[in-house]
TORKOL-4160 file (C-alpha; in steps of 0.2 Angstrom, whole numbers, padded with zeros to 4 digits, m for minus):
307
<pt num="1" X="0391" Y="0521" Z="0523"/>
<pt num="2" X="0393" Y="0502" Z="0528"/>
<pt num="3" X="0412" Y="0496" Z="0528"/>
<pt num="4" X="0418" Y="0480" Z="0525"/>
<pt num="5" X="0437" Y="0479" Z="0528"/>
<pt num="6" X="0437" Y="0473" Z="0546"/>
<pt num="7" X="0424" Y="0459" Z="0545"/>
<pt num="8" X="0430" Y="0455" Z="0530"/>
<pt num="9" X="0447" Y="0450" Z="0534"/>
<pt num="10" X="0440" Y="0442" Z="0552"/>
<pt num="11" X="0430" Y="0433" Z="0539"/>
<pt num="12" X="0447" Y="0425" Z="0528"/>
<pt num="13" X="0455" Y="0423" Z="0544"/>
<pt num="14" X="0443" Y="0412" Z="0551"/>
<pt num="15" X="0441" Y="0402" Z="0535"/>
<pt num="16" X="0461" Y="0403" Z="0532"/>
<pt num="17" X="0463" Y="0395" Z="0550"/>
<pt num="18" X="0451" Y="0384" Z="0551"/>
<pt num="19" X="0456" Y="0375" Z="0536"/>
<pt num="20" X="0473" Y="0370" Z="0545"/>
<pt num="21" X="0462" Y="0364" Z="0560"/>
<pt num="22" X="0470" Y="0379" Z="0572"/>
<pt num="23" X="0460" Y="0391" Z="0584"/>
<pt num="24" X="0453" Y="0404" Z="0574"/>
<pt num="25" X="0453" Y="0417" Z="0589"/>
<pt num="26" X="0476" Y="0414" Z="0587"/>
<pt num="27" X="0475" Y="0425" Z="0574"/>
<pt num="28" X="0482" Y="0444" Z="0573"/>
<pt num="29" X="0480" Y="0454" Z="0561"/>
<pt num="30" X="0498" Y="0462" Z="0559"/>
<pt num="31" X="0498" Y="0481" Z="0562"/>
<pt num="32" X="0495" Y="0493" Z="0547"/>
<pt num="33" X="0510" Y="0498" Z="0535"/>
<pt num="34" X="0514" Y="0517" Z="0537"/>
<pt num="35" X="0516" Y="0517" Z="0516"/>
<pt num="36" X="0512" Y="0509" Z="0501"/>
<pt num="37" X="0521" Y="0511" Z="0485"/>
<pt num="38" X="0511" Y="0505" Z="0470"/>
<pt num="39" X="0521" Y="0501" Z="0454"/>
<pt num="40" X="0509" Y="0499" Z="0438"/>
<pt num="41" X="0519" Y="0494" Z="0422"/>
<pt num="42" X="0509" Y="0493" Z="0407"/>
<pt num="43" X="0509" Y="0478" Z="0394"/>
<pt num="44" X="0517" Y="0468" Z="0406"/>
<pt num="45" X="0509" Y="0450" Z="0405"/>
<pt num="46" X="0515" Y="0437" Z="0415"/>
<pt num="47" X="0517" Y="0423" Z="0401"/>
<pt num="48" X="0530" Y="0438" Z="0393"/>
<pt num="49" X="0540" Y="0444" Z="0410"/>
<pt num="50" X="0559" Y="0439" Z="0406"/>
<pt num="51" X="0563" Y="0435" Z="0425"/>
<pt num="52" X="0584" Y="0436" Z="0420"/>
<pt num="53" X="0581" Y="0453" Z="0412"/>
<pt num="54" X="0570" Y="0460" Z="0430"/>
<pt num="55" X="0580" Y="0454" Z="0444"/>
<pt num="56" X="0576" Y="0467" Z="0458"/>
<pt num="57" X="0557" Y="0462" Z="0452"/>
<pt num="58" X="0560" Y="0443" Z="0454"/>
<pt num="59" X="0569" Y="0448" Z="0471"/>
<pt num="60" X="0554" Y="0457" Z="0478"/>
<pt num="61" X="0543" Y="0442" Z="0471"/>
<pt num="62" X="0554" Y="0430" Z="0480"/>
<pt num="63" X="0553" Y="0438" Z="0496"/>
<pt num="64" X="0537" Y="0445" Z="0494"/>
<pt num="65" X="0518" Y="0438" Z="0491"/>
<pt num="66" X="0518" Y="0435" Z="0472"/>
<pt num="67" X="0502" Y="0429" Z="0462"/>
<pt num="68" X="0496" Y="0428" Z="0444"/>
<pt num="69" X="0483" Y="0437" Z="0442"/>
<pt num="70" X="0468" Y="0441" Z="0430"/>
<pt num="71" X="0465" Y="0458" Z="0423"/>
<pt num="72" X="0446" Y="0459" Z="0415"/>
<pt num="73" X="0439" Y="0461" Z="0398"/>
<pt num="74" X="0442" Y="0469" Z="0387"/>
<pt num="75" X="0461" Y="0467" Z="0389"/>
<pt num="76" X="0464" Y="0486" Z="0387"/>
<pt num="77" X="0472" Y="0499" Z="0397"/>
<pt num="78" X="0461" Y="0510" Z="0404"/>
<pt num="79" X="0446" Y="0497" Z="0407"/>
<pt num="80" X="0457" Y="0490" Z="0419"/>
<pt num="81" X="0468" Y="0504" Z="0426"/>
<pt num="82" X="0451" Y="0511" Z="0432"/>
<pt num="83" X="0448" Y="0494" Z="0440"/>
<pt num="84" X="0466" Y="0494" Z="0449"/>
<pt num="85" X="0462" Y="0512" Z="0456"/>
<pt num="86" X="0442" Y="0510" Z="0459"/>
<pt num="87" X="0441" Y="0493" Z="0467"/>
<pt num="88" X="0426" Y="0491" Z="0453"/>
<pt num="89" X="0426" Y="0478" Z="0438"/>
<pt num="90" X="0422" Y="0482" Z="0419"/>
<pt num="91" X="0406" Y="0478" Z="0421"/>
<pt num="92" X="0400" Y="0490" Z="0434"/>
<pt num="93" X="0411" Y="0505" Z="0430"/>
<pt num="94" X="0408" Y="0505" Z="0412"/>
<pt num="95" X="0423" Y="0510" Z="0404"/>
<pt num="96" X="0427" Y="0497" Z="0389"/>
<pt num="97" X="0441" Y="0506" Z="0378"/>
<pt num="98" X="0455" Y="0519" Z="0380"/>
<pt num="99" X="0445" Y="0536" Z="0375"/>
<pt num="100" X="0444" Y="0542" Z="0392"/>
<pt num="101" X="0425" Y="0539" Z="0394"/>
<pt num="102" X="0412" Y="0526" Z="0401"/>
<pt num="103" X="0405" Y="0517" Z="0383"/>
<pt num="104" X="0394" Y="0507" Z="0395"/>
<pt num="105" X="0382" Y="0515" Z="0406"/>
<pt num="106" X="0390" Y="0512" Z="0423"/>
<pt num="107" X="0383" Y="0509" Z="0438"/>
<pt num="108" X="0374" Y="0522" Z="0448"/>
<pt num="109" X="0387" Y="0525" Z="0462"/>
<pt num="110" X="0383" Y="0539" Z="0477"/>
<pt num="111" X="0391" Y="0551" Z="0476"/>
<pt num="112" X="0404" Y="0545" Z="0462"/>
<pt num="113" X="0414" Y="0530" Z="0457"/>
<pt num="114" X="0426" Y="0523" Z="0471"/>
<pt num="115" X="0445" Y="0529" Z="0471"/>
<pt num="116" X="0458" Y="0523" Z="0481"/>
<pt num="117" X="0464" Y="0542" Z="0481"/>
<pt num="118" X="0447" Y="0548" Z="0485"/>
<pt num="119" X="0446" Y="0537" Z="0499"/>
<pt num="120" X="0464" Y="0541" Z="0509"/>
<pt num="121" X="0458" Y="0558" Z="0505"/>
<pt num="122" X="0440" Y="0556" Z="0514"/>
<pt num="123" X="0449" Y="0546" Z="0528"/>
<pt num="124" X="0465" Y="0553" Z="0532"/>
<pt num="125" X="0461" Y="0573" Z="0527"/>
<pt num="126" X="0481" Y="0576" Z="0530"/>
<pt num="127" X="0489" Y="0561" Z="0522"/>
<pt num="128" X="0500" Y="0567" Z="0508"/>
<pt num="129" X="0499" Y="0558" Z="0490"/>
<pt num="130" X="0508" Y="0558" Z="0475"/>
<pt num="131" X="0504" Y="0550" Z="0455"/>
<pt num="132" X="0518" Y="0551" Z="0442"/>
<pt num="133" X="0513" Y="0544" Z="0426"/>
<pt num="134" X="0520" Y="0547" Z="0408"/>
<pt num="135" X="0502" Y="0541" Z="0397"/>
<pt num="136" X="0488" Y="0552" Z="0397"/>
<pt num="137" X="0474" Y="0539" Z="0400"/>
<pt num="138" X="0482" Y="0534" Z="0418"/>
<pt num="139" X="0472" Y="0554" Z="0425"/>
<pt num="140" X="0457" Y="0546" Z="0416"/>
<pt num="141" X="0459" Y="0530" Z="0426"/>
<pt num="142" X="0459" Y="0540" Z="0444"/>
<pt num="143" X="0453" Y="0554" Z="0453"/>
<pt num="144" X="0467" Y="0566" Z="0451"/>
<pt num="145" X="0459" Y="0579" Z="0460"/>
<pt num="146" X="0461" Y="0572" Z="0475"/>
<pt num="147" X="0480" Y="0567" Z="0473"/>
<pt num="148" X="0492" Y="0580" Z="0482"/>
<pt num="149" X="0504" Y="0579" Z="0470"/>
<pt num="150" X="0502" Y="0573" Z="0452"/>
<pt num="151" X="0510" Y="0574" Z="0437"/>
<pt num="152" X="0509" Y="0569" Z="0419"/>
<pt num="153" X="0526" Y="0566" Z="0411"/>
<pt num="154" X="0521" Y="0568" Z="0389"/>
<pt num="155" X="0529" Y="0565" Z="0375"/>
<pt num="156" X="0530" Y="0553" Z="0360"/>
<pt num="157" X="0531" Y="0534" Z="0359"/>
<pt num="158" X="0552" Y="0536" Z="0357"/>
<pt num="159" X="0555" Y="0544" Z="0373"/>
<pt num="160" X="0545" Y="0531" Z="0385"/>
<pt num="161" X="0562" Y="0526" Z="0392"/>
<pt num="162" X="0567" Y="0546" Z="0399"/>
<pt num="163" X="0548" Y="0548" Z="0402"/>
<pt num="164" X="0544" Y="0534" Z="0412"/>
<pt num="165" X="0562" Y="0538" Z="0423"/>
<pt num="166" X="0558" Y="0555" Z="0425"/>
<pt num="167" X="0541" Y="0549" Z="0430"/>
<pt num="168" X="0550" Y="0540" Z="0445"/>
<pt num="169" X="0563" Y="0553" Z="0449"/>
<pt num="170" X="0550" Y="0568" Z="0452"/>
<pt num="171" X="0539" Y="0555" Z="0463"/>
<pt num="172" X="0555" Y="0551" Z="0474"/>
<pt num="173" X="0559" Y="0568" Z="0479"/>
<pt num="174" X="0543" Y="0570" Z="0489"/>
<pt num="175" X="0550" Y="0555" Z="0500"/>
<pt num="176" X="0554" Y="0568" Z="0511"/>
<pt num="177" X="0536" Y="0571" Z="0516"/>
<pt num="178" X="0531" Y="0553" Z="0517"/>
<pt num="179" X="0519" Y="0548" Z="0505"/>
<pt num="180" X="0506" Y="0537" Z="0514"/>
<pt num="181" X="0501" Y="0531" Z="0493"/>
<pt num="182" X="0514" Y="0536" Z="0479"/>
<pt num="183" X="0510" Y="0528" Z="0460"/>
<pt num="184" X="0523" Y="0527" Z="0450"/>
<pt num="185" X="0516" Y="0522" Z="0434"/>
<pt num="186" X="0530" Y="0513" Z="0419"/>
<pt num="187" X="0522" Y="0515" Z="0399"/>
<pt num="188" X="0536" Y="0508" Z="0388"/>
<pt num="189" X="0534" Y="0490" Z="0393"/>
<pt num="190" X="0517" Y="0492" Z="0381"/>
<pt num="191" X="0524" Y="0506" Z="0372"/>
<pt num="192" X="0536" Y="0491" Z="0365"/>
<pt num="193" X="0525" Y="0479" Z="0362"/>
<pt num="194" X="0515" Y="0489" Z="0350"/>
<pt num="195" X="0529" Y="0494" Z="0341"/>
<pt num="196" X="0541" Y="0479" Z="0344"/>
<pt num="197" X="0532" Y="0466" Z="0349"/>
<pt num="198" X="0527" Y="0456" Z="0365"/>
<pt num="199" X="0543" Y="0447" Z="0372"/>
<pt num="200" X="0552" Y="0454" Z="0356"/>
<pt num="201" X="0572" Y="0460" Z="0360"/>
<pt num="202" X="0568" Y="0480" Z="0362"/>
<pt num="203" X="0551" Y="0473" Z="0374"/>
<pt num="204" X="0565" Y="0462" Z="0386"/>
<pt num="205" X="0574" Y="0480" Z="0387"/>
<pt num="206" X="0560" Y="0489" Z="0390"/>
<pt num="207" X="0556" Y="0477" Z="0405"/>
<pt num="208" X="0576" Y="0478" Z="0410"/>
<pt num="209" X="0575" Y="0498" Z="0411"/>
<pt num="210" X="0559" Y="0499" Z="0422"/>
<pt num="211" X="0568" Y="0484" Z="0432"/>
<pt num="212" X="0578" Y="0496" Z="0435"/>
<pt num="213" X="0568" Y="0510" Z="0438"/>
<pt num="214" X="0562" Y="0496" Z="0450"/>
<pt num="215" X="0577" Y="0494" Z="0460"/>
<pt num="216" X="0580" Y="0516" Z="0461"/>
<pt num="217" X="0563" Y="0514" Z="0471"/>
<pt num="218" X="0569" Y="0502" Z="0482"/>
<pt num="219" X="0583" Y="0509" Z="0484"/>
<pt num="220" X="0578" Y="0528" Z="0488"/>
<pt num="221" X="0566" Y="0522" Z="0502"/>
<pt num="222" X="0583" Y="0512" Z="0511"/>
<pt num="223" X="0593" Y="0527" Z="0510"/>
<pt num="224" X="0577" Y="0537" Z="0516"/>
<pt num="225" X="0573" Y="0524" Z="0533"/>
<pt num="226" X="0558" Y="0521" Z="0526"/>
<pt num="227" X="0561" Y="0503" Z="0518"/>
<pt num="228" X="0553" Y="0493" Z="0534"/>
<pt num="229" X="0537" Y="0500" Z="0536"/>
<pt num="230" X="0533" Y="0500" Z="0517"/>
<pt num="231" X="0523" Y="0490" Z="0508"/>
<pt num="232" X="0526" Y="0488" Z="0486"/>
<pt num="233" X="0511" Y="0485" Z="0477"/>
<pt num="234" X="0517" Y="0478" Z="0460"/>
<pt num="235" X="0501" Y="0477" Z="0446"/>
<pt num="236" X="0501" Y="0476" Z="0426"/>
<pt num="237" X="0485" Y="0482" Z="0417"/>
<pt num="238" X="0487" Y="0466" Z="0404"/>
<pt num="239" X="0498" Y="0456" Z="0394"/>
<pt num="240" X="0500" Y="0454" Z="0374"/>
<pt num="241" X="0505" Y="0445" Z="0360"/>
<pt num="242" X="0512" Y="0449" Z="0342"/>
<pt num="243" X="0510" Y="0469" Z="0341"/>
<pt num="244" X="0494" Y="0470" Z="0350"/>
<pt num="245" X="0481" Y="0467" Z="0362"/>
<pt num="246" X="0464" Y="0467" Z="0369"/>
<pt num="247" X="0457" Y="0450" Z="0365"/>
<pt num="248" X="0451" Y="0435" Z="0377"/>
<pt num="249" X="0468" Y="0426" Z="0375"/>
<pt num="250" X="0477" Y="0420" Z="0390"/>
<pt num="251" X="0493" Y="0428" Z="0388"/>
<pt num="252" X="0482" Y="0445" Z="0389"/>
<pt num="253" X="0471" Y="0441" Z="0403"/>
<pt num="254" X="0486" Y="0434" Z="0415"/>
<pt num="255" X="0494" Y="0450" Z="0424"/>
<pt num="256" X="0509" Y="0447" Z="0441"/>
<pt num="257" X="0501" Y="0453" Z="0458"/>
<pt num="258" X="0515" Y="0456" Z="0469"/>
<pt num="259" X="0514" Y="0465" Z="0488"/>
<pt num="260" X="0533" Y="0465" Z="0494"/>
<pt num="261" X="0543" Y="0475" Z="0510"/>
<pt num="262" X="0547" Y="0468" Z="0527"/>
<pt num="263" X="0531" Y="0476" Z="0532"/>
<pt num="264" X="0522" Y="0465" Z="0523"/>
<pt num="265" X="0528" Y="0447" Z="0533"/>
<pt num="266" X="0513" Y="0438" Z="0541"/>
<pt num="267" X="0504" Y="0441" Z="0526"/>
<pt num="268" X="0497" Y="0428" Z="0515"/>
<pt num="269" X="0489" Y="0432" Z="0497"/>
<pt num="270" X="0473" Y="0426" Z="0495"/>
<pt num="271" X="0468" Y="0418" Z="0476"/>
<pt num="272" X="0460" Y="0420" Z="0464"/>
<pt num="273" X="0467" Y="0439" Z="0462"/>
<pt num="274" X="0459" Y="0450" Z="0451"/>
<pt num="275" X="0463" Y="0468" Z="0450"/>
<pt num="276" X="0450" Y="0476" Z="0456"/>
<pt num="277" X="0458" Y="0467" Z="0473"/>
<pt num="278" X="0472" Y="0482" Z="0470"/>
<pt num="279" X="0462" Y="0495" Z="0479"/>
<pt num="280" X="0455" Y="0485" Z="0493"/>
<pt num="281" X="0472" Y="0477" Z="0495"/>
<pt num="282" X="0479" Y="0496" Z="0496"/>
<pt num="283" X="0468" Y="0504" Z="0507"/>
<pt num="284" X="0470" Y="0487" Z="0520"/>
<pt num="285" X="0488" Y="0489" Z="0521"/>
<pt num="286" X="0486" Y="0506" Z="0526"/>
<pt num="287" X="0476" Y="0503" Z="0540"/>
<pt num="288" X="0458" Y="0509" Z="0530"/>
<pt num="289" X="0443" Y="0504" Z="0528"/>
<pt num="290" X="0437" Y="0500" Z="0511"/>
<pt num="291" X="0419" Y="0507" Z="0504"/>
<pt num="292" X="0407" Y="0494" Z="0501"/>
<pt num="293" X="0404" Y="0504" Z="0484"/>
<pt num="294" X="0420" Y="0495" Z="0481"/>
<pt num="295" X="0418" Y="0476" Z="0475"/>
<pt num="296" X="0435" Y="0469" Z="0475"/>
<pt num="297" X="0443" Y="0462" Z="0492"/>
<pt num="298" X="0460" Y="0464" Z="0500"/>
<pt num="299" X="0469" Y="0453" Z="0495"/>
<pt num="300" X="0485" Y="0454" Z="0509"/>
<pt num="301" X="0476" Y="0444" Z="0524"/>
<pt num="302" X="0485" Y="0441" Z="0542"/>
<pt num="303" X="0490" Y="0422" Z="0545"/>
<pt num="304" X="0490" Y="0415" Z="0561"/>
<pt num="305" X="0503" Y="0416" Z="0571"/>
<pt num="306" X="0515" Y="0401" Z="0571"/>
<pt num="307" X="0513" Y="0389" Z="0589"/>
């Protein structure tokens, strides 16, 4: 299997420093983060994000790489949460609603569709993984199977808040065995909407609880010495309006793309950002290459090092 990870990031380096008229050979790639931890809240849309509700999010987009990005179409949850974890868009992967099945035949991939999982399995046999997620359709969106630890946290509509903390408490006690990806996956941003409303009063409290949530993780990998050499991947599927979703409105299509930790500086965001970038961005961090099979591209690149 061909990989494109390394010529592809010699390739945005040489473009990113030719542009400001510097010696593309000045550039180093920084080394590889020991960690990432990806944080994918649900409904989430970047037009509805109160920033004064989410302050530990609007820190790490301060100090982070922070872009608006573009889910695909149709604005639906697991379309796109099968993009995040496959590195594939719509188009090729087939998966057009939330019933947990390809409704358009997908491409012929060999062996299977592409899995960020899958491939820090294949890669790194011993590297120790954990998925936490309180909606059922996230084990549709990615390759459970090869997660070493995973966990679906159920329940009814009501209890998103206590589902989607305990969702983060169970994931942080493995810490201890130092998971190179943990997902940590937040529902009752959406849940609101549907129910609520998008930027209704209960969807700002919804976005203050997983903020808070938020600032737990961040918190939990200080205590744990673990904070420098992490990198936070911050994603949403799509956004919303009114009670619903899923059409080609901007405030659906527009989702934050955040990549945040000290182990992140000397990194640059390249745009457009789309997210099927997610994977490719993921497995670059950790010092991986990324499967052809996959078409997004990292979207963390190295900058040159100042003169």
């Amino acid at each position: 299997m061909k990989f494109i990870r390394t010529a592809l990031l010699a390739g945005l380096l040489v473009a990113a420093v030719s542009a400001r008229g510097a010696d593309p050979g000045a550039a180093i790639p920084p080394p590889p983060v020991a960690r990432v931890a990806l944080v994918g809240v649900d409904g989430l849309g970047v037009r509805n994000i109160p920033w004064d509700a989410m302050p530990n999010l609007a820190r790490l987009r301060d100090e982070g790489l922070y872009a608006v990005g573009r889910c695909g179409y149709p604005t639906l949850s697991a379309p796109n949460w099968t993009s995040v974890f496959s590195g594939v868009p719509i188009e090729l992967h087939g998966v057009r609603d939330n019933s947990g099945a390809p409704k358009v035949e997908p491409w012929r991939f060999s062996p299977a569709l592409p899995d960020v999982f899958s491939e820090i399995r294949r890669q790194a046999p011993d590297a120790f993984t954990v998925s936490a997620y309180p909606w059922k359709g996230i084990g549709w969106c990615h390759a459970t199977n090869a997660v070493s630890e995973t966990r679906l946290f159920g329940g009814t509509a009501d209890q998103y808040v206590k589902r989607d903390a305990a969702a983060v408490d169970w994931a942080l006690s493995f810490l201890p065995r130092n998971p190179r990806l943990a997902l940590y996956y937040q529902g009752q941003v959406d849940s609101a909407g549907h129910r609520f409303g998008w930027g209704s009063p209960e969807y700002t409290n919804a976005c203050r609880n997983v903020d808070a949530n938020l600032g737990r993780l961040v918190e939990a990998h200080k205590a744990a010495g673990l904070w420098e050499d992490t990198a936070f991947v911050f994603v949403a599927d799509h956004g919303g309006h009114d009670k619903t979703h899923g059409d080609a409105s901007m405030v659906c299509f527009e989702v934050p793309f955040l990549v945040a930790g000290p182990a992140t500086k000397g990194l640059r965001l390249r745009e457009p950002v789309v997210l099927a970038d997610t994977a490719p961005t993921i497995l670059a961090l950790l010092g991986l290459d990324v499967p052809e099979a996959m078409r997004g591209r990292p979207a963390a690149a190295a900058s040159a090092p100042s003169r």
